[in-house]
C-alpha positions in Angstrom: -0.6 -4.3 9.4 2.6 -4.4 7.5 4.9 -1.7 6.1 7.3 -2.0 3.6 10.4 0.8 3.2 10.7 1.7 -0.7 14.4 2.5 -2.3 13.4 5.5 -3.2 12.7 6.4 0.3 8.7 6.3 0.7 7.1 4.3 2.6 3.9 1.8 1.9 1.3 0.3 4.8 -1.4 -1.9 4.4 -3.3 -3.3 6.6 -7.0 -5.0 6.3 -10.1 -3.6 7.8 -12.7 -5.3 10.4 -14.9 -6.1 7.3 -11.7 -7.9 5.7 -11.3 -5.5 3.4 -7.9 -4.4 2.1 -6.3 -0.7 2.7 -3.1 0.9 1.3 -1.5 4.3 2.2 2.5 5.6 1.5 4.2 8.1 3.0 6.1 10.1 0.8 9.8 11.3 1.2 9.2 14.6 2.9 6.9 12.7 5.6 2.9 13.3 4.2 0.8 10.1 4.1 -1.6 10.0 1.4 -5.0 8.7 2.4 -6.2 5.4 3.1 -7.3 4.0 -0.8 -7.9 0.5 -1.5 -4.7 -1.0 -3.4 -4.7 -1.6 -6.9 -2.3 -3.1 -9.5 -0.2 -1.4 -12.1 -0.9 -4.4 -14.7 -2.5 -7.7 -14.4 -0.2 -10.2 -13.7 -1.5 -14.0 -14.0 1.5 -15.3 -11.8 0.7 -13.5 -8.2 -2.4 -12.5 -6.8 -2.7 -8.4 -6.3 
């Protein structure tokens, strides 16, 4: 698991499952967590690996 504090004061954690797949949630700034989603990228980029 690894979480990553945002400027704007969410929150994102990911962590992968038992079957190796990838999960993403954020908390927002009043403290809700969204649900666990799998992660996906604004727009492809050919340099990293999303």
């Amino acid at each position: 698991m690894t979480s990553e504090p945002l400027p704007n004061g969410t929150e994102q954690v990911f962590v992968i499952g038992t079957d190796g797949t990838p999960w993403h949630r954020t908390r927002s700034t009043g403290g809700t967590w969204s649900p666990w989603s799998l992660p996906t990228c604004p727009e492809p980029d050919y340099n990293a690996s999303c």
